[in-house]
C-alpha positions as CSV (number, residue, x, y, z in Angstrom):
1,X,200.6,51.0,-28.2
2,X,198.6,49.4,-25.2
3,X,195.5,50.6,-24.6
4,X,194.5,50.9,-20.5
5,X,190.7,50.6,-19.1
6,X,191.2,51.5,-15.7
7,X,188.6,50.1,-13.2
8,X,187.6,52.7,-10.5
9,X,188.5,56.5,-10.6
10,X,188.6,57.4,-6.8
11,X,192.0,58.8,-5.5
12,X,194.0,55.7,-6.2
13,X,192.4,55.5,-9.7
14,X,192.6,58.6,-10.9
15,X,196.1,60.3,-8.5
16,X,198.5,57.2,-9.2
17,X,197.2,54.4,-12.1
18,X,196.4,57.4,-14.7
19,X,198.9,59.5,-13.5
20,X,201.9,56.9,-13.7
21,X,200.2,55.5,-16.8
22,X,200.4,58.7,-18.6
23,X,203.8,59.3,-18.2
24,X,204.9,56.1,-20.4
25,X,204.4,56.5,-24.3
26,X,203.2,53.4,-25.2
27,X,200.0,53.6,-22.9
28,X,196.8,54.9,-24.1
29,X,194.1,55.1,-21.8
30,X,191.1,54.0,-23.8
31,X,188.3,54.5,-21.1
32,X,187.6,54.4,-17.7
33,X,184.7,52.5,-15.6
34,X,183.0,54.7,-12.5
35,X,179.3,54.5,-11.9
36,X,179.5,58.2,-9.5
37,X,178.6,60.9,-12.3
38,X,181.3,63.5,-10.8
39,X,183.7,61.3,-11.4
40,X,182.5,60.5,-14.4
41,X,182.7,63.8,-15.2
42,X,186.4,64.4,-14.1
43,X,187.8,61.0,-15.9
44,X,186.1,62.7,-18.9
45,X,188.0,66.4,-18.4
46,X,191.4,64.5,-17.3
47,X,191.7,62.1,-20.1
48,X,189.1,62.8,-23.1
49,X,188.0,59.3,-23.1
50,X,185.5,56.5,-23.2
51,X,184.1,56.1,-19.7
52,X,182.0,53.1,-18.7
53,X,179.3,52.9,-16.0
54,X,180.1,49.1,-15.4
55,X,183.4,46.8,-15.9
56,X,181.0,44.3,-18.3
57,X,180.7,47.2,-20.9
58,X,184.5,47.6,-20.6
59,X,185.7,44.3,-21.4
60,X,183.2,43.9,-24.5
61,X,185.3,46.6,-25.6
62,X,187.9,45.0,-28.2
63,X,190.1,48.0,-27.9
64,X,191.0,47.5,-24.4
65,X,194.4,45.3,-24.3
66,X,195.3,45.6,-20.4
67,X,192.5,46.1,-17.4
68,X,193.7,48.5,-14.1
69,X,191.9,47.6,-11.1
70,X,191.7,50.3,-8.9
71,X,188.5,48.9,-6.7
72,X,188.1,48.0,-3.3
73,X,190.3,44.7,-2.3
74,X,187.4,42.0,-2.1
75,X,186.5,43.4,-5.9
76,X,189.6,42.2,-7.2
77,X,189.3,38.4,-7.6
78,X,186.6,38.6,-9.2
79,X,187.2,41.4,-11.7
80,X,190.8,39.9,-12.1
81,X,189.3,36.9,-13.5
82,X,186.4,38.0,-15.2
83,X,189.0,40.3,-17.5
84,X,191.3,37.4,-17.9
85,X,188.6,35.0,-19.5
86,X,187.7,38.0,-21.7
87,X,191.5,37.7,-23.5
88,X,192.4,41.1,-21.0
89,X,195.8,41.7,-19.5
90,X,195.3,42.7,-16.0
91,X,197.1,44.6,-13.2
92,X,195.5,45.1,-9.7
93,X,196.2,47.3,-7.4
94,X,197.0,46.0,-3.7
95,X,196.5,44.2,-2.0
96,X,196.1,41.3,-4.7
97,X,193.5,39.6,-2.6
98,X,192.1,38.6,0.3
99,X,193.1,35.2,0.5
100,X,195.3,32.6,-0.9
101,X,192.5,30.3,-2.7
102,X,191.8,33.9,-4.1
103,X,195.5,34.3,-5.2
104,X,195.6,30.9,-7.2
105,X,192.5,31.3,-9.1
106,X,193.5,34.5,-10.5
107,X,197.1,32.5,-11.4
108,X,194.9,29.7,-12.9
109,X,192.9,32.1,-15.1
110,X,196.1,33.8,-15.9
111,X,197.9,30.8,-17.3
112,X,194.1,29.5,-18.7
113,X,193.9,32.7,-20.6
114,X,198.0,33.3,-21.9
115,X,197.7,36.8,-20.6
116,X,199.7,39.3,-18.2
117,X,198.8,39.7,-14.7
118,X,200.5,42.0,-12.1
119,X,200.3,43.9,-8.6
120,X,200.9,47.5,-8.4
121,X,203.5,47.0,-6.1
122,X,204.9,50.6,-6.7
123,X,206.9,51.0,-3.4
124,X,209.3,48.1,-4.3
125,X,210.9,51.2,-6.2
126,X,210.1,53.7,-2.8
127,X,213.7,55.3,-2.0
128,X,214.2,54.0,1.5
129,X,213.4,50.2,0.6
130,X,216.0,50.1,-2.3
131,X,218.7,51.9,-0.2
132,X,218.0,49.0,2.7
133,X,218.1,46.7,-0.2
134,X,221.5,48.2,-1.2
135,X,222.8,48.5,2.5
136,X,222.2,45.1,3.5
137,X,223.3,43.7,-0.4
138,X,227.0,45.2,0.7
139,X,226.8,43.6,4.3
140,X,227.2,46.9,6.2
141,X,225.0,45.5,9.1
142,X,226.7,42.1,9.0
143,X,224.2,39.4,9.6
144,X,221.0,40.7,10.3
145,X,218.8,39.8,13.3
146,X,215.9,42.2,13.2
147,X,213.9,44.4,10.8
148,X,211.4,46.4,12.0
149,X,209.1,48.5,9.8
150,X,206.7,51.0,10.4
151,X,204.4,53.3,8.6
152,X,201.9,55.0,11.1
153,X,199.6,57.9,11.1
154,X,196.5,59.5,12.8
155,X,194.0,59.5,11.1
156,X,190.3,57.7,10.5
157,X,190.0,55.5,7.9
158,X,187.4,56.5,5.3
159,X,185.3,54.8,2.3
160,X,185.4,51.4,1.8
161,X,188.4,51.3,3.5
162,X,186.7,51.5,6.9
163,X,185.0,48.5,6.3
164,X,186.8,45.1,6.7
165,X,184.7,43.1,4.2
166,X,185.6,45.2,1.5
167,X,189.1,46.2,2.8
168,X,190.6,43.1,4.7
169,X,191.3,45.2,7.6
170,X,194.3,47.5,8.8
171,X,196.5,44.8,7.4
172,X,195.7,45.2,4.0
173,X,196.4,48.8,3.2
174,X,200.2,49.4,4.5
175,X,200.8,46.3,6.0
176,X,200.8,44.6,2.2
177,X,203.7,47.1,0.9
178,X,205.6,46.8,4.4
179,X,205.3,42.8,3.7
180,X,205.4,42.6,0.3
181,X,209.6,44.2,0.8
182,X,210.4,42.1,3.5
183,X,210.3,39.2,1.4
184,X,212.0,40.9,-0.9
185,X,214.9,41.4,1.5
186,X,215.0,38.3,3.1
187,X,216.2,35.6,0.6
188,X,214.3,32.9,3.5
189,X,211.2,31.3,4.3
190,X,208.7,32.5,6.9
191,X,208.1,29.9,9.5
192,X,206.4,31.3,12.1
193,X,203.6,34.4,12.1
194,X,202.3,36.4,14.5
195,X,199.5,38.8,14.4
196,X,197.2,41.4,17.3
197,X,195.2,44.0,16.3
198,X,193.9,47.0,18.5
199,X,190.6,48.0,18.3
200,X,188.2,50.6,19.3
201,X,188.7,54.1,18.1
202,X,186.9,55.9,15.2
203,X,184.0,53.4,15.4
204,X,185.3,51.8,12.3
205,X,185.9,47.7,12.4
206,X,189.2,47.9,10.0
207,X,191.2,48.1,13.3
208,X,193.3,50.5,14.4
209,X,196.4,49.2,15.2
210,X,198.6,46.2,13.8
211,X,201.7,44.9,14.9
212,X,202.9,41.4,12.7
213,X,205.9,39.2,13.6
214,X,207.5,37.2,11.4
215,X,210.3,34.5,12.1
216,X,212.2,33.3,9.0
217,X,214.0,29.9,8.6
218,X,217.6,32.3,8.9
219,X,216.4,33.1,12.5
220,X,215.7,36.5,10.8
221,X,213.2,38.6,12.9
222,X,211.1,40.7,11.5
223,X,208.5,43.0,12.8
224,X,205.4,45.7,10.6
225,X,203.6,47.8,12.3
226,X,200.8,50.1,10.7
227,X,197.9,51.9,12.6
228,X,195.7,55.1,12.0
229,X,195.9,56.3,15.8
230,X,199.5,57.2,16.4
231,X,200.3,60.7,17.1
232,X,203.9,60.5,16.7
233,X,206.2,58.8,14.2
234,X,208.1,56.0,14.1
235,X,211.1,54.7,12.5
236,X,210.3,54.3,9.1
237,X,213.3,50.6,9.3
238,X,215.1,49.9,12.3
239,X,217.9,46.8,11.5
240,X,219.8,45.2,14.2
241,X,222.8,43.5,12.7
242,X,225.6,42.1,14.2
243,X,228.3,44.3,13.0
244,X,226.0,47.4,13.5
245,X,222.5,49.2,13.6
246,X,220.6,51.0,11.0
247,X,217.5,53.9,11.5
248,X,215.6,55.3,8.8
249,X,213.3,58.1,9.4
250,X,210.7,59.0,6.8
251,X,208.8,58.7,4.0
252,X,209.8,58.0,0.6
253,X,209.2,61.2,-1.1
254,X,207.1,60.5,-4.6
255,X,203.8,60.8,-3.3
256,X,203.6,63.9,-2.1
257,X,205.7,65.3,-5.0
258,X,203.3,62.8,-7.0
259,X,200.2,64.9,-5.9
260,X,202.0,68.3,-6.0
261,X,202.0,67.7,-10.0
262,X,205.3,66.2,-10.9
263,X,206.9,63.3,-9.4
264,X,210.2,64.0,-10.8
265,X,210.6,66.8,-8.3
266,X,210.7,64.5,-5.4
267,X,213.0,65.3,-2.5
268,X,214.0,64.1,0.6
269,X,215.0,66.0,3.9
270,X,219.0,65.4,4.2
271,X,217.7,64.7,7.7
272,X,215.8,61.8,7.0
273,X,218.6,59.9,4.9
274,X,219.2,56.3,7.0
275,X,222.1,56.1,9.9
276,X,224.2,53.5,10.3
277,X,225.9,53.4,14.0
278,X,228.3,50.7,14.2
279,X,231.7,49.7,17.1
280,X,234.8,48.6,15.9
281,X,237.3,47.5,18.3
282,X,235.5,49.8,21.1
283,X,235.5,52.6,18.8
284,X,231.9,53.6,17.7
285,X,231.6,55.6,14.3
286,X,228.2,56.3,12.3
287,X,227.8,56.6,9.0
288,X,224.6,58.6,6.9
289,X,224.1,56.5,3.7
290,X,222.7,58.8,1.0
291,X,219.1,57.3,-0.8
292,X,218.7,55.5,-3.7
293,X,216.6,57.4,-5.3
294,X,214.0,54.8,-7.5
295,X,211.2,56.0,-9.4
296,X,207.9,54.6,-9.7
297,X,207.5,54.9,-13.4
298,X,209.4,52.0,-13.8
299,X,206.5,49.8,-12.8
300,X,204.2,50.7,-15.4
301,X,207.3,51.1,-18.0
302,X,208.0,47.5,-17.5
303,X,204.1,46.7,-17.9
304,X,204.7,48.2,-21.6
305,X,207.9,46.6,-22.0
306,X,206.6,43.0,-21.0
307,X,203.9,43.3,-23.4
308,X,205.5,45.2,-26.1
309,X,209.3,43.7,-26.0
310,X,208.9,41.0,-24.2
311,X,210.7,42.0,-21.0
312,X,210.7,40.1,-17.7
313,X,207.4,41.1,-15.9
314,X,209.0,42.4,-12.1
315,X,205.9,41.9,-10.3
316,X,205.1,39.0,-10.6
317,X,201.9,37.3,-9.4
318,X,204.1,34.4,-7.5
319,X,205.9,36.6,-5.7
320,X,203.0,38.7,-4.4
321,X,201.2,35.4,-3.5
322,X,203.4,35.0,-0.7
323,X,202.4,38.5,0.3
324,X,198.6,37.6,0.4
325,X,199.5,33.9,2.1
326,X,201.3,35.7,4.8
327,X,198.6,38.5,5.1
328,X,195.9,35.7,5.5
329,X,198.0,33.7,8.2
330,X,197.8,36.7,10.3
331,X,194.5,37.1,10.2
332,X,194.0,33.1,11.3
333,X,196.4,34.4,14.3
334,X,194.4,37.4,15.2
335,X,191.2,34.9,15.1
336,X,193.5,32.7,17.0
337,X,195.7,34.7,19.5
338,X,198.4,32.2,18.7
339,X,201.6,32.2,16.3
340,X,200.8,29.8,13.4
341,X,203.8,27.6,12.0
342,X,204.5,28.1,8.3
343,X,206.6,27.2,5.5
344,X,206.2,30.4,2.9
């Protein structure tokens, strides 16, 4: 058994760290830190357990094994690290950090300490990134020239999230997920990285509006956008490849059974499923390509497996490093209003 002190019991605390955690045996949340007495209250009726009014009175506890961050995104450098030196395993949720320097010393406190750390990277089990996963693993598009990603909505960003010193910006929310598959996908390294933001509505200073360009070293394009004033949606993926073009409309289903009470009940409009349209010796056929349907228990299954069995970690804080080093070039471009020359 692995007993979980989750950090923060707003809606990403309390709807997806204790949710998913509960679902796997071997976790036990111990306690939970919130300073807002109705939430104290509510972590109390959920889960019948110790709550905390700080994150120092948690990690004097010796029966916490793993810390869940669940705080704003500048928070979680610094309450990574602090739980590390105390012996704790840690996972945070995204974004990671803000910045690279940040990245590496939660990596150096990580190795300094012997202990797990993670990054709730959830959606690299969403159902339309593992069916582009598969699609392009069996070289249905041929080679690929462009991905373009998009998760968009209308809608005024609220809490801490509205404000870019605690949040990092419209980048940091979406934008980290959409990024964080892209690299998964695309075996190369980023070399060039492109960044505007749009500004102006909701009186908020997050931004509204991001559109990020990467180039990788394959001559791979590949394009996020995310923003909290669109009124219409937009292709969830749309992949140019040389032997033929995929759309994928939608999104991945979990959440909202998630929040419905039972995430196993997840399903997807047969309308939404991805469409492949390709031309063969003039003759154009398309092809629907049914989902693979992933689950986001596995991510805190293999948190208890690594520590329990010693199974390979699949979140690893390397890989979501280049996440926050890409993140953090864009914001130098935004500042910049030029494409910055990388090698990530």
């Amino acid at each position: 058994m692995v007993n979980v002190g989750i950090v923060g019991y707003g809606f990403a605390g309390r709807r997806f760290h204790a949710y998913l955690i509960g679902l796997v045996p071997e976790l036990h949340i111990q306690a939970v830190v919130t300073r807002d007495p109705v939430r104290r209250q509510q972590a109390q009726t959920d889960l019948a357990c110790t709550v905390y009014d700080s994150a120092t009175a948690l990690l004097r506890d010796p029966a916490i094994d793993l810390v869940v961050l669940a705080t704003p995104h500048n928070t979680h450098a610094q309450l990574a690290i602090q739980a590390m030196n105390a012996g704790k395993h840690v996972v945070t949720d995204k974004v990671m950090c803000l910045t690279v320097e940040e990245a590496d010393a939660m990596i150096a406190a990580r190795d300094r300490n012997g202990v797990l750390l993670s990054v709730f990277h959830n959606r690299r089990w969403d159902w339309d990134y593992l069916t582009i996963k598969e699609v392009l693993h069996q070289g249905l598009l041929g080679r690929v020239a462009s991905i373009e990603q998009a998760v968009v909505n209308h809608r005024p960003p609220r809490g801490w999230r509205a404000h870019t010193a605690e949040s990092g910006g419209v980048l940091f929310d979406w934008g980290a997920h959409l990024v964080d598959q892209l690299l998964q996908l695309v075996p190369a390294s980023v070399q060039s990285i492109w960044c505007g933001i749009a500004t102006g509505a909701w009186d908020v200073d997050v931004g509204n509006y991001a559109k990020l360009i990467l180039r990788f070293s394959d001559s791979t394009l590949a394009e996020v956008n995310t923003g909290n004033i669109v009124r219409q949606a937009k292709p969830r993926w749309f992949i140019i490849g040389d032997h033929g073009t995929l759309l994928k409309e939608g999104l991945d289903p979990q959440e909202r059974a998630m929040l419905s009470g039972d995430i196993n009940r997840a399903q997807e409009d047969p309308a939404q499923q991805a469409r492949i349209t390709t031309e063969i010796d003039g003759l154009t056929s398309h092809q629907v390509v049914e989902s693979s349907q992933g689950s986001w228990r596995r991510y805190y299954e293999n948190i208890a497996n690594v520590l329990l069995r010693g199974e390979e970690l699949a979140v690893t804080a390397e890989s979501v490093r280049r996440v926050v080093a890409v993140l953090d070039v864009a914001m130098q471009s935004v500042r910049s209003g030029s494409s910055r020359e990388v090698s990530i």
